[in-house]
C-alpha positions as CSV (number, residue, x, y, z in Angstrom):
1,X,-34.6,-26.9,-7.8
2,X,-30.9,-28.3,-7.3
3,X,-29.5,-31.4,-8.5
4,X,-26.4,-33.2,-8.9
5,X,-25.0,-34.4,-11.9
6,X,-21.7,-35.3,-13.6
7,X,-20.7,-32.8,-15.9
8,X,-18.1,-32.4,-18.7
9,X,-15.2,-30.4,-18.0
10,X,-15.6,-28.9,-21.5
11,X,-19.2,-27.7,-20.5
12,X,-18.3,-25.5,-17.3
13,X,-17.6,-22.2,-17.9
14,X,-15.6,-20.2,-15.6
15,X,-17.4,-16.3,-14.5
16,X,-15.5,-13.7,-16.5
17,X,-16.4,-11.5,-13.5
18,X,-14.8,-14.2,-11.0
19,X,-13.7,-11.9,-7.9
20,X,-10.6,-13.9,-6.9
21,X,-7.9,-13.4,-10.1
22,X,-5.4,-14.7,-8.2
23,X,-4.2,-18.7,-7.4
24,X,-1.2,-19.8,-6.2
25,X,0.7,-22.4,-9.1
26,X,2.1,-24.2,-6.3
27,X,-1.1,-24.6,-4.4
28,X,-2.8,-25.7,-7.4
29,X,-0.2,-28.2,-8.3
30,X,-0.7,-29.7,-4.7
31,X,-4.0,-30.2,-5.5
32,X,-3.9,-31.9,-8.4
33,X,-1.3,-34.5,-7.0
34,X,-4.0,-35.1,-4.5
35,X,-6.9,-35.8,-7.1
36,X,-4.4,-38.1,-9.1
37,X,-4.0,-40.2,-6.1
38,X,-7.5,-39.7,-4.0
39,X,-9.7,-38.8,-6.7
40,X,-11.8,-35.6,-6.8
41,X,-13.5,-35.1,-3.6
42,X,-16.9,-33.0,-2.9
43,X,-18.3,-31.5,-6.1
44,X,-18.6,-28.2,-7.7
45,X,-21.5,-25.9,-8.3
46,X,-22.8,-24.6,-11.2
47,X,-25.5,-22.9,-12.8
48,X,-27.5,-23.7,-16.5
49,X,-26.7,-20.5,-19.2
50,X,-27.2,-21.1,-22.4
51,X,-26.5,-24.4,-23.0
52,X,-23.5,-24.2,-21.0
53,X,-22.6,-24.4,-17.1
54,X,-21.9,-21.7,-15.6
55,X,-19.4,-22.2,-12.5
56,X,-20.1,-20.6,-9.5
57,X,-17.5,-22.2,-7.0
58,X,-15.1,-24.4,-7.2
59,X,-12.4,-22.2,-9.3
60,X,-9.9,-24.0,-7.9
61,X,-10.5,-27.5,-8.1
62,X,-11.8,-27.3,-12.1
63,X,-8.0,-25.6,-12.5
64,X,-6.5,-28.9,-10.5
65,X,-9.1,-31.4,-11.7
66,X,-7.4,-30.2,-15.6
67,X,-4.2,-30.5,-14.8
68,X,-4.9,-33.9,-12.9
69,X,-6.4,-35.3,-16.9
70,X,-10.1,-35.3,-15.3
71,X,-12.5,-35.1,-18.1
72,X,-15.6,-35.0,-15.9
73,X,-16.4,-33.2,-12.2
74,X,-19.2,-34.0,-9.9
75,X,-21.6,-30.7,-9.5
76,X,-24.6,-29.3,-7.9
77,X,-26.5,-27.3,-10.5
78,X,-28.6,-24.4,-8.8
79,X,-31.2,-22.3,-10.8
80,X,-30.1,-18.7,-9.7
81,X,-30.8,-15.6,-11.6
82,X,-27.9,-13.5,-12.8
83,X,-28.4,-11.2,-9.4
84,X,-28.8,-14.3,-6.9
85,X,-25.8,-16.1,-9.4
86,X,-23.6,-12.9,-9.0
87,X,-24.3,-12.7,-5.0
88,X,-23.4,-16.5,-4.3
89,X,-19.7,-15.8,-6.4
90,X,-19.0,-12.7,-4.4
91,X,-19.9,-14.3,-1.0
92,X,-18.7,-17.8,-1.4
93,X,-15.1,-16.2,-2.4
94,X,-15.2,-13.4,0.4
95,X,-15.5,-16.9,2.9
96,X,-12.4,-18.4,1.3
97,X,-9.2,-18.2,3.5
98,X,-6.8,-17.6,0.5
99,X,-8.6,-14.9,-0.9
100,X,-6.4,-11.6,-1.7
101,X,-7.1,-8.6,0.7
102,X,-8.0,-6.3,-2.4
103,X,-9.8,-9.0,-4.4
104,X,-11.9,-9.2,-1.2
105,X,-12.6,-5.3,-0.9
106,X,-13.4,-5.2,-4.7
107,X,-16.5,-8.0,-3.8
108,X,-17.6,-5.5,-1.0
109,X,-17.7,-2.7,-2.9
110,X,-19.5,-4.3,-6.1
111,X,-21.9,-5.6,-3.7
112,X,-22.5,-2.2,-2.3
113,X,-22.5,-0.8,-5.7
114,X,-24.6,-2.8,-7.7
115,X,-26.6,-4.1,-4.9
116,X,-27.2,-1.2,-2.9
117,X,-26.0,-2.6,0.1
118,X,-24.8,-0.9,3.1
119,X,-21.2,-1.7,4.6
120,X,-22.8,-2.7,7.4
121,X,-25.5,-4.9,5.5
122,X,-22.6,-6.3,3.6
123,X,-20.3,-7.2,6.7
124,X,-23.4,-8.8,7.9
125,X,-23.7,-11.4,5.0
126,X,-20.1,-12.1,5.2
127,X,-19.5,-12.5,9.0
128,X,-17.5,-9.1,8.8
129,X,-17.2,-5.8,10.7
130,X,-17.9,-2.4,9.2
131,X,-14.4,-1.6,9.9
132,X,-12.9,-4.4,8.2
133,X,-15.2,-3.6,4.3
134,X,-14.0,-0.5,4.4
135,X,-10.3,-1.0,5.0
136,X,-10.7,-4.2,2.2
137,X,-12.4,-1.3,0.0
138,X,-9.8,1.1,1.0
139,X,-7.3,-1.7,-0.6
140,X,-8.7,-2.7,-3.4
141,X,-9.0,1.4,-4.5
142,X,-5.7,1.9,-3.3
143,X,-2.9,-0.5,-3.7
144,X,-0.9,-0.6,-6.7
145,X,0.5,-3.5,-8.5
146,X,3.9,-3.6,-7.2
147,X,2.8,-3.2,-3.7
148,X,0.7,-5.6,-4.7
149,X,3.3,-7.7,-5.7
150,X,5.4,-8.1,-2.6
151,X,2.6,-9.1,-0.4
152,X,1.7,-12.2,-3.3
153,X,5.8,-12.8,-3.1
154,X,5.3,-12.9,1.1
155,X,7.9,-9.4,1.2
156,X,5.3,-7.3,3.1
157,X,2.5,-8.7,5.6
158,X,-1.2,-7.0,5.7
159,X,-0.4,-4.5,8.4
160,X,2.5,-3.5,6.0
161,X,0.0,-3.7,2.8
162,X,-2.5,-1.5,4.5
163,X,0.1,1.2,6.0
164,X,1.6,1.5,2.4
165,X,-1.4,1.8,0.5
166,X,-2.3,4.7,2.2
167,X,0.6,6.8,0.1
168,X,-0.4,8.1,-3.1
169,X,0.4,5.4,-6.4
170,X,1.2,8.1,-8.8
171,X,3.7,10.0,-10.2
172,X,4.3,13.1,-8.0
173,X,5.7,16.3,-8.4
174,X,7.0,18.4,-4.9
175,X,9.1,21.0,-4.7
176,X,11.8,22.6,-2.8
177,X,11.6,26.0,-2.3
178,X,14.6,28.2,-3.0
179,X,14.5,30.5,-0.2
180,X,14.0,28.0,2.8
181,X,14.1,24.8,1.1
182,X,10.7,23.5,2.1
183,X,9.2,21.0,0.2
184,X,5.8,21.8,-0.8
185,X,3.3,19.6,-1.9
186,X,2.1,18.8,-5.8
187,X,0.3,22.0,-7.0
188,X,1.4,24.2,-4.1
189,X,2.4,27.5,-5.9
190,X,4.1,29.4,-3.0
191,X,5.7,27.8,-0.5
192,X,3.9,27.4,2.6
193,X,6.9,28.7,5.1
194,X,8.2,31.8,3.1
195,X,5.8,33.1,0.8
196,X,8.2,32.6,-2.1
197,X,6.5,32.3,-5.7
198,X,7.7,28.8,-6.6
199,X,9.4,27.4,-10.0
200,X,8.0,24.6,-12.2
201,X,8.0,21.7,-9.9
202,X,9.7,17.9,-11.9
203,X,8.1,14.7,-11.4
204,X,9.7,12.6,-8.8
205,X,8.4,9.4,-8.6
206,X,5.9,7.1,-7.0
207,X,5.8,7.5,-3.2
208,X,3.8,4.1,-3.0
209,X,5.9,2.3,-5.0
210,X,9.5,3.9,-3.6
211,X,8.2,2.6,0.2
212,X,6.6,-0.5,-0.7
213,X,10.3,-1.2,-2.3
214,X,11.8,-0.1,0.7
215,X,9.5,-2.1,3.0
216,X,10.5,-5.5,1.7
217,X,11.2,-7.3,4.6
218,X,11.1,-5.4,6.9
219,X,9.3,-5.1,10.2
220,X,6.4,-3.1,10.7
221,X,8.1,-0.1,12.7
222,X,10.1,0.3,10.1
223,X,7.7,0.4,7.8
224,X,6.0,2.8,9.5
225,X,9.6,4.8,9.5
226,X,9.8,4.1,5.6
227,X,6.3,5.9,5.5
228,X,7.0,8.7,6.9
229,X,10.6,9.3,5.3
230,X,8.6,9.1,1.9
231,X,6.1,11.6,2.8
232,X,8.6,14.0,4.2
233,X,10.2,13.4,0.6
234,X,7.1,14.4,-1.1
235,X,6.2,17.2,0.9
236,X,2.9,14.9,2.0
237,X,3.8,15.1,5.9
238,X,1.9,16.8,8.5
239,X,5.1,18.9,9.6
240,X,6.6,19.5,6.6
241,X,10.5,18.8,6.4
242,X,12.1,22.2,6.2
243,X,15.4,23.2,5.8
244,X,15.8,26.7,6.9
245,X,14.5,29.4,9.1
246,X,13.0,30.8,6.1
247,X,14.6,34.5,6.3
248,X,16.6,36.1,4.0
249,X,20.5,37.3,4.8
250,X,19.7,41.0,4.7
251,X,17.0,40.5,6.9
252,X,19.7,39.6,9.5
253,X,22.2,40.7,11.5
254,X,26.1,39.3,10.3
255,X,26.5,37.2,13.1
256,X,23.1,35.7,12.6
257,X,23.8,34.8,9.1
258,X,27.0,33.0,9.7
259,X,25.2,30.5,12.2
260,X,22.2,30.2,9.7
261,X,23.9,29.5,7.4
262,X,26.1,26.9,9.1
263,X,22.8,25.5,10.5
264,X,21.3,25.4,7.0
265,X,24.6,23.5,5.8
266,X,23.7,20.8,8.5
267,X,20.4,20.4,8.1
268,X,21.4,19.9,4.4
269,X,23.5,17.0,5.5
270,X,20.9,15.6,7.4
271,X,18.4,15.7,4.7
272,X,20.5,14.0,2.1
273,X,21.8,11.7,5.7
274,X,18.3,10.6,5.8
275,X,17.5,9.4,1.9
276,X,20.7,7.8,2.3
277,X,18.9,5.7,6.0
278,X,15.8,4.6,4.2
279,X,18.1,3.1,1.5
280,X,20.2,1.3,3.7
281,X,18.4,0.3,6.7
282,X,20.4,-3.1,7.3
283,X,23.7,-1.3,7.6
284,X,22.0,1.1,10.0
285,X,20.8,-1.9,11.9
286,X,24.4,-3.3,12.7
287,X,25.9,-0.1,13.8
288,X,27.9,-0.6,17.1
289,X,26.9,1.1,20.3
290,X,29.8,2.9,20.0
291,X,28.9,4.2,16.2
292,X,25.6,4.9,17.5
293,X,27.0,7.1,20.2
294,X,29.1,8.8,17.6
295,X,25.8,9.9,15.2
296,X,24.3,10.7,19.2
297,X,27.0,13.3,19.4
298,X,26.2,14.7,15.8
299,X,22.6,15.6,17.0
300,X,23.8,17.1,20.4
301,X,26.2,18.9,17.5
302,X,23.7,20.4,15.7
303,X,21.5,21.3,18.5
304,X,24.1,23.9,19.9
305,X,24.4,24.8,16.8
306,X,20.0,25.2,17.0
307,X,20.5,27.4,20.3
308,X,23.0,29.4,19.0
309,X,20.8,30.6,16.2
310,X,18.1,31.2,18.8
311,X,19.8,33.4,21.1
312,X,21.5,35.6,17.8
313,X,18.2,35.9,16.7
314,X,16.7,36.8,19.9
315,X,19.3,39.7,20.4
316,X,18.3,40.9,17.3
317,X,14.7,41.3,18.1
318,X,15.4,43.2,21.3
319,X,18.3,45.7,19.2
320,X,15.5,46.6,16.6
């Protein structure tokens, strides 16, 4: 049966296993100033263990209640089991506006885990679609710390968060081929485009981690661009960045290898023109119409230079 009773501070007991790790200072500073001058409002709730009191909600306010020099809190003690305890935590902090989006998934899937739950059943108990536990679940297994980080320090917004943390978090190592200077995926041994027997690939870095820092303030689309620039740079795209036809010279005709080879020297450009975009996307984004116009010209530039490779090649197919 419940009850209410006044309860030392000293006596309640935080849950180690307490879903919700983080708690904004500022927030919780507010909230004290508010108890100092209204006095604690609404109580608590806790459950008997042990000679203790367990708490089961009201993280928060025990945090501001301290820092306001409250001794005591009001409380409604409930006699739960460990299962029915557990179950009330996850579900009363899943309800909570302030609630991180991984914190969140990591709730749905220990309730799906240790209670056999279905999504579904889950999204039912907490007012939720299917859709929306997995992508929380999809977080809370996916997102690193430092992407992490930026959406606590406001620098990314959830569409971002969600976006990003769909790129790897570790330490990746692609490769450029030789021969045509694809770059294959980690633990690709011959490149995909040529055939050629690769060399020991080097670790490059974090793909999650070089977006989300990337991403920082910036608007979704070019998130999305950031995204897909990193892939490209890991070799994790759908159309693989490639930087050559992926023939050999003797394989060609003389006039064919000068304009590959001149088309290879651009794409070259390009590729190290790109790395150099995604670094500096706020200089891009004050370029003139005029400058603009300019890099236009570059791309009409080097798709002459595209059809001129076509046709050479194409006169070589009909000589042979």
């Amino acid at each position: 049966m419940n009850s209410i009773a006044t309860i030392p501070i000293a006596q309640i007991r935080p849950r180690e296993d307490q879903p919700r790790q983080y708690f904004a200072e500022e927030g919780i500073e507010q909230l004290a100033d508010s108890i100092r001058a209204q006095g604690f409002i609404g109580q608590v709730t806790v459950r008997r263990v042990n000679g203790y009191y367990e708490l089961l909600a009201g993280h928060r306010r025990r945090q501001a209640a301290l820092k306001a020099g409250l001794h005591e809190l009001p409380a409604i003690v409930v006699d739960l089991d460990e299962q029915a305890a557990r179950e009330y935590v996850l579900l009363d902090n899943l309800n909570r506006e302030d609630i991180m989006p991984w914190e969140e998934g990591a709730g749905f899937a220990e309730l799906i885990e240790e209670y056999g739950l279905s999504a579904a059943a889950v999204g039912q108990k907490a007012g939720r679609s299917v859709a929306f536990v997995d992508g929380r679940i999809d977080l809370a297994e996916n997102a690193g710390d430092k992407l992490k980080q930026a959406y606590i320090d406001g620098q990314i917004g959830l569409v971002a968060l969600q976006e990003l943390s769909k790129l790897p978090c570790a330490n990746l190592s692609p490769v450029r081929c030789p021969q045509c200077h694809k770059i294959n995926a980690e633990g690709i041994v011959r490149c995909e485009a040529c055939q050629y027997d690769l060399p020991e690939a080097w670790v490059v870095g974090n793909p999650q981690e070089e977006a989300a820092s990337a991403a920082r303030n910036r608007p979704v689309a070019a998130v999305i661009t950031i995204i897909e620039k990193v892939k490209g740079g890991y070799g994790l795209s759908e159309t693989p960045v490639q930087t050559s036809l992926g023939f050999s010279d003797h394989q060609l005709s003389e006039e064919v290898v000068r304009a590959k080879s001149e088309f290879e020297r651009r794409l070259e450009a390009i590729g190290r023109l790109d790395t150099w975009a995604m670094e500096h996307v706020e200089q891009l984004c004050q370029l003139t119409g005029e400058q603009l116009r300019a890099v236009q010209s570059q791309a009409v530039v080097l798709e002459t230079v595209g059809r001129r490779i076509a046709a050479a090649v194409e006169q070589e197919v009909a000589r042979r």
